[in-house]
N, C-alpha and C positions, 0 to 999 in steps of 0.2 A: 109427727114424732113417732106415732106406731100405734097398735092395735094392741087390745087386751088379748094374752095370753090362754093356753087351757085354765090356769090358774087365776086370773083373773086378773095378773099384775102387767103391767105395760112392757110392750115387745116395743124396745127402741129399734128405729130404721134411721137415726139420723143423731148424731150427737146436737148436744143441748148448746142454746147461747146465752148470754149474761152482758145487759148491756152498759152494766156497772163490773169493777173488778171482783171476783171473787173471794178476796179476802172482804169486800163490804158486806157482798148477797150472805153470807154464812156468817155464824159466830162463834163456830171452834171449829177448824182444821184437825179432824181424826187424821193424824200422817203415821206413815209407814217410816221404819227409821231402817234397815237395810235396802240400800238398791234408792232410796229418794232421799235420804238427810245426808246418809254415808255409804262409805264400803270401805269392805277391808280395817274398818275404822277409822278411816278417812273421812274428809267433808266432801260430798258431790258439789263438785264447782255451782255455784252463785245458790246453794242452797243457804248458808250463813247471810248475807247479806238478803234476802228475800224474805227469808222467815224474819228480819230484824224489822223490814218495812212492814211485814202484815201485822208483828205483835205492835208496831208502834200506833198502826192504825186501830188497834181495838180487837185487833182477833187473837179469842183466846188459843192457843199450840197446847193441844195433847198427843203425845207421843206413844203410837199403838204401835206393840212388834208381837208377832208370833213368836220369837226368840226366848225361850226361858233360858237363858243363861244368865244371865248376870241380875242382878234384882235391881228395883228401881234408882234404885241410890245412887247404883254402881252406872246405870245409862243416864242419869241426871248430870251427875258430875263428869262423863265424858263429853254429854254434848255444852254443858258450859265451857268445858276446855276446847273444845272445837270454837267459841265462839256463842252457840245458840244456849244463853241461860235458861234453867230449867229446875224443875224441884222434882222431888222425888213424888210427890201428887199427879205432877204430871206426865208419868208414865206410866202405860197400862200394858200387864205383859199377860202371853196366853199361860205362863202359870200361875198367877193370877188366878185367871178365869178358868182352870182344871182343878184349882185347888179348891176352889167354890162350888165345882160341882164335887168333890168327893165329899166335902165335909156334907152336900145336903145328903149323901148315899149312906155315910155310916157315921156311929157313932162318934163324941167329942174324945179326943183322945187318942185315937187308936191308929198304932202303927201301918205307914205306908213302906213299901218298898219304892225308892228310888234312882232311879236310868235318867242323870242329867245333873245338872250344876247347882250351882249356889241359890241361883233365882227360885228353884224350881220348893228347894227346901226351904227357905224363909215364905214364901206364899205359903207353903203349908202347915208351917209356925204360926202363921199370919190366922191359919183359923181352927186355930187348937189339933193340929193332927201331928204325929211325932213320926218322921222322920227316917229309913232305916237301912241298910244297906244288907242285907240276908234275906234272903229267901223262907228262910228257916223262922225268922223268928216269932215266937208265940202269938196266934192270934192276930196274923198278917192282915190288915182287910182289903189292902188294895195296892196294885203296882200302877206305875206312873212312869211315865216318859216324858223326855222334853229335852231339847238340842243340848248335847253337853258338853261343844268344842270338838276340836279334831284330834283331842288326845284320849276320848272315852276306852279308856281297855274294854279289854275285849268281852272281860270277865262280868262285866256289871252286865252284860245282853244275857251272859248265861243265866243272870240270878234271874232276870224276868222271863225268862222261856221257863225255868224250873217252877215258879211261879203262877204263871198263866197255864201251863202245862197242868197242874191239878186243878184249875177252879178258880185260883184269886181273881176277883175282880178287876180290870184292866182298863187303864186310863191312859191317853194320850193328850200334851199341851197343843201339836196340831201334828197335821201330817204334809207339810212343805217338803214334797220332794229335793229340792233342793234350796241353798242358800247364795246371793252373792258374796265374794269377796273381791279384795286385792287382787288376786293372782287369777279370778276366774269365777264360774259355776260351781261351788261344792256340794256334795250329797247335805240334804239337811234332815233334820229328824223325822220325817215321813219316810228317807231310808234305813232309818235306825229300827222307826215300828215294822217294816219291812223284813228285815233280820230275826225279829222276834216271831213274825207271822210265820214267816217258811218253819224254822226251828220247832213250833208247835203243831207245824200241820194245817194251818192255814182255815181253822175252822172256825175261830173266836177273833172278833171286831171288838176293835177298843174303841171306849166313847170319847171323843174329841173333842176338844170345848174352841181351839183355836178360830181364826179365821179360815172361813167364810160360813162357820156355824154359830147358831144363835147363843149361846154362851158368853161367847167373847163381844159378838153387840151389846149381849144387858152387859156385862162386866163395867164396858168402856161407856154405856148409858147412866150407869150407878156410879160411878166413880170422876165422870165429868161434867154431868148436869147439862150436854147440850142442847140447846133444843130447836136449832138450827145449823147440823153439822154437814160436814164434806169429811168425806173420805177420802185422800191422797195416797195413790199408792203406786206401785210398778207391776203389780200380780195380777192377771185377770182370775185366775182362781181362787186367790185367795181375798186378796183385796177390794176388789170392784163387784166379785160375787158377795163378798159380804156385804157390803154395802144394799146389792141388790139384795138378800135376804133380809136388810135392816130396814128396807122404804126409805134409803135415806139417798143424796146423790154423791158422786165420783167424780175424781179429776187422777186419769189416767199418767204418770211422765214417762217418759222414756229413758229414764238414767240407771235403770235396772235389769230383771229379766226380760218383762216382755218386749218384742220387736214389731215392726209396721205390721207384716203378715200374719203374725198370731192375733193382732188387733182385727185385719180386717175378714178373717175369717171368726169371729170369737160369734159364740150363741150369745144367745140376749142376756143372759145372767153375768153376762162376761163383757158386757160392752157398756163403756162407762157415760155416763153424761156430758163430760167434757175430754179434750187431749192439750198436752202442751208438751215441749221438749222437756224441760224440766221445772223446779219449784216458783222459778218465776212468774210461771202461768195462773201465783195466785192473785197479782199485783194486776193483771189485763182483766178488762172483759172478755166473753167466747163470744166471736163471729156466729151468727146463723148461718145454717146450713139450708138452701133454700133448692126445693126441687122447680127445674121448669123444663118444660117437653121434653121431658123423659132423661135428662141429665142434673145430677147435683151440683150447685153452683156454693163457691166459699172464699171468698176474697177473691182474686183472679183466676180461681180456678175452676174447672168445668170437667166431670167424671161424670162417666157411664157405665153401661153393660153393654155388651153386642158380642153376637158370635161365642159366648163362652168364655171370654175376656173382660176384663175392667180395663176403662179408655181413660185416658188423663192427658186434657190439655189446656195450656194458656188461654184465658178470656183475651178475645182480640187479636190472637195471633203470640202475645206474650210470650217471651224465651222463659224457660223454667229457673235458669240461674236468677233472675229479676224480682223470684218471687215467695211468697212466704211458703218454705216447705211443709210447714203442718196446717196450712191451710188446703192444702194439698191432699194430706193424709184428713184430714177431715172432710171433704168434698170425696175420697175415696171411700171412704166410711159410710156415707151416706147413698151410694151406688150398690158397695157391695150388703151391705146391711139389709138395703130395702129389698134387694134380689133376693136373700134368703130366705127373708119371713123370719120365720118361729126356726127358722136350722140353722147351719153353719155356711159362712159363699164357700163353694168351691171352686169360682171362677178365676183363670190365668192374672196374677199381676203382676208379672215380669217385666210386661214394659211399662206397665202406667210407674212401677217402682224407678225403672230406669230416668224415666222423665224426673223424678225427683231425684235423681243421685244418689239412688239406695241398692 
């Protein structure tokens, strides 16, 4: 599987297998709700139906989003509308987990300036801290950010640059560059702290509680009781590195941001335990990935290295239409992974990707 780190934590060369389904191995599913429940607001195909069979089997669904927009209530009752029922328990949002770090920073009480929605201000109700939209107002102790939709004016970035500009204390719910939707990729609130950064001068770091820092693991550790969880998600930055900052394991899908080649170039902190197309991969077991003279072998499939390249072909001769494609990508995974070590592949996968129809 890999070798211990500078750190001391396991450098995966080979995604993990499970020879029982993964909703049995685990007993709450930490999932990512943009980019793997839904988009756009929408349900990712056979997500509804998959989460239906793993909560019927016993596993408990908690629903983790970096997302401070909307508060738990308000992502409960969407995703029962979609189909997956849900309480407001069981969502954990990163303002949440920002509003928990400010109340341990300053007194009970005391006004925040806030850069974001509805979610971001009920967490902060949530633990006695009042709420406030000026810059100005007496005795500010802290600004905060957190995704606030695609119709944040313009004006609410100026009150946190005026803000952070003298001294106030400065908080971010995470810094996700970007978001999925419907229509595409949009900038998400790690461009918004961005706007704020340049505006100041670029000299003051806001503390961030979101994923993949340890804030948002205790948040969703306190608030779910797992103690055998997976982390679901589509981010390797956010998602699967938090995970790897949590000790805890990941199941990567593909129905979001990240693609085949950011998987198979990803460092160790980024490269998940398991992969599947999408949520269904919680109902399977994971194939082993098994090394033999010098090739990764994963169902019918057989990846290497040679020449600066990752090789990818049919065990036995095998046409590639024939066969399982993310077994595929997990046999490449285990090539390019083990070639890097402790770094990133930077070896050609043009063609092994071709072989699979990507």
């Amino acid at each position: 599987m890999g070798d211990g780190g500078r750190d001391g934590r396991l450098v995966r060369t080979v995604p993990g297998g499970s020879a029982v389904a993964l909703s049995e191995a685990y007993d709450t599913a930490l999932l990512d709700l943009d980019g793997v429940v839904y988009a756009g607001g929408e349900a990712i195909a056979h997500a509804v139906d998959a989460l239906a069979v793993a909560r019927a089997g016993g596993m408990h669904l908690a629903y983790v989003t970096n997302n401070a927009l909307r508060t738990p209530e308000a992502v409960a009752a969407h995703l029962t509308e979609l189909g997956v029922p849900a309480e407001a328990g069981d969502v954990i949002t990163s303002a949440q987990a920002v509003a928990r770090l400010i109340a341990d920073d300053v007194p009970a009480g005391s006004p925040v300036l806030v850069v974001g929605g509805e979610g971001l201000r009920v967490a902060l109700r949530e633990r006695g801290l009042e709420p406030v939209e000026s810059a100005d107002v007496p005795g500010l102790a802290a600004v905060v950010q957190g995704y606030g939709g695609p119709d944040m004016p313009w004006a609410r970035f100026a009150e946190a640059g005026y803000a952070v500009a003298r001294g106030v204390p400065w908080y971010a719910s995470n810094t996700d560059l970007t978001i999925p939707g419907a229509r595409g990729i949009g900038p998400g609130n790690g461009a918004a702290v961005e706007v704020v950064r340049i505006a100041t001068g670029g000299v003051v770091e806001p503390k961030v509680a979101g994923k993949p820092l340890p804030p948002m693991h205790r948040e969703t550790v306190l608030r779910t009781g797992a103690r055998r969880p997976l982390v679901v998600g589509d981010r390797l930055d956010t998602d699967i590195e938090g995970a790897f900052n949590g000790g805890v394991d990941s199941l990567l899908v593909f129905t979001g941001v990240t693609d085949v080649p950011q998987l198979l170039a990803a460092v160790p902190e980024h490269r998940p335990t398991y992969v599947a197309a999408d949520l269904r991969g919680l109902l399977a077991g994971q194939p082993e990935v098994v090394e033999a003279d010098g090739a990764f072998l994963c169902g019918e499939w057989r990846a290497s290295a040679s020449g600066g390249a990752l090789l990818l072909e049919g065990v036995d001769g095998r046409e590639a239409g024939a066969l399982d494609v993310i077994d595929g990508v997990r046999a490449l995974c285990g090539a390019a992974w083990s070639e890097a070590g402790a770094g990133a592949c930077g070896l050609d996968a043009g063609k092994a990707l071709e072989r699979l129809g990507m």
